[in-house]
C-alpha positions in Angstrom: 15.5 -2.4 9.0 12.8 -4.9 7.9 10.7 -5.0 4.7 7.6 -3.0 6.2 10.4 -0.2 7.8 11.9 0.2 3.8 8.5 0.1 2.5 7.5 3.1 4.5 10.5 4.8 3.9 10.0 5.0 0.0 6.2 6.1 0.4 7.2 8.7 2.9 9.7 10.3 0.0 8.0 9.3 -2.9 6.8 12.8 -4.0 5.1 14.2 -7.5 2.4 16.7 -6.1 5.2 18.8 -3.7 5.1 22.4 -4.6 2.3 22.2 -6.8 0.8 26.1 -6.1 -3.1 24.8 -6.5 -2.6 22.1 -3.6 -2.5 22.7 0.0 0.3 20.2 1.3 -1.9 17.7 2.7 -4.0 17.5 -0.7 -0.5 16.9 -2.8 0.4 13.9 0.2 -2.5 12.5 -0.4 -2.5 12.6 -4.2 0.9 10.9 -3.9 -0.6 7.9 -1.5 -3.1 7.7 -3.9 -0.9 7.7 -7.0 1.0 5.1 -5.1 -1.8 3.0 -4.3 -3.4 3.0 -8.0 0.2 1.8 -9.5 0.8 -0.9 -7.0 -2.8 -2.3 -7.2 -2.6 -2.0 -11.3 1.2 -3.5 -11.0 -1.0 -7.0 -8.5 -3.5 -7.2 -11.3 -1.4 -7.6 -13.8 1.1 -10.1 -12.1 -1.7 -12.2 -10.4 -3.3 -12.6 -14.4 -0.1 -13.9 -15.4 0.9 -16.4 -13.2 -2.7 -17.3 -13.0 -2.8 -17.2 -16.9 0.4 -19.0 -17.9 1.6 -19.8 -14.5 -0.9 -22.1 -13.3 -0.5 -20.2 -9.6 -3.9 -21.2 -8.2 -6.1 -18.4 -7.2 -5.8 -20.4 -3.6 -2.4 -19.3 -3.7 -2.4 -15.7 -4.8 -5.0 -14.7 -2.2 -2.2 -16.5 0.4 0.7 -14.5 -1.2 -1.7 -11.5 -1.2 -2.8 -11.4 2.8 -1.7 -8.6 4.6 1.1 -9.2 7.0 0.6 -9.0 10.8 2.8 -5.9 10.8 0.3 -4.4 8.4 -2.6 -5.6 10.5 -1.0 -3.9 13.8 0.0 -0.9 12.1 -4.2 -0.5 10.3 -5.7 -1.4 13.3 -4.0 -0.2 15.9 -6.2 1.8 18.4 -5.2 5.4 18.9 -4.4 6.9 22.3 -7.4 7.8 24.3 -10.0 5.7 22.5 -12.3 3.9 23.9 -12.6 -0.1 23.8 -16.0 -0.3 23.2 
């Protein structure tokens, strides 16, 4: 299983909102992605200011280290069945 595969796997069971009775299930998913996506961009900030910081990690180098992968790219911009190439 690669990175991406393991990745997903973890989002797809991460869950705090389940069985919350004032959310519909698709409101408590997406308050989980969003959780998700809050700490992990909070978690980048704060490691890309320290190695900036005290590091000396070039800003060059973070947005390198910070790219998304090509397996990210495919999965984001994939087109979905039916739709038109235009």
């Amino acid at each position: 299983m690669d990175s991406f595969e393991r990745v997903r796997e973890y989002v797809a069971s991460f869950h705090v909102y389940a069985g919350n009775p004032f959310l519909s299930q698709g409101e408590a998913e997406l308050k989980d992605l969003a959780l998700l996506r809050d700490a992990v961009d909070g978690a980048i900030a704060i490691h890309v200011r320290e190695l900036v910081t005290f590091e000396g990690l070039s800003r060059e180098a973070v947005a390198g280290a910070l790219k998304p992968s090509a397996t990210a790219l495919r999965n984001r911009y994939r087109r979905e069945p039916g739709a038109s190439s235009e």
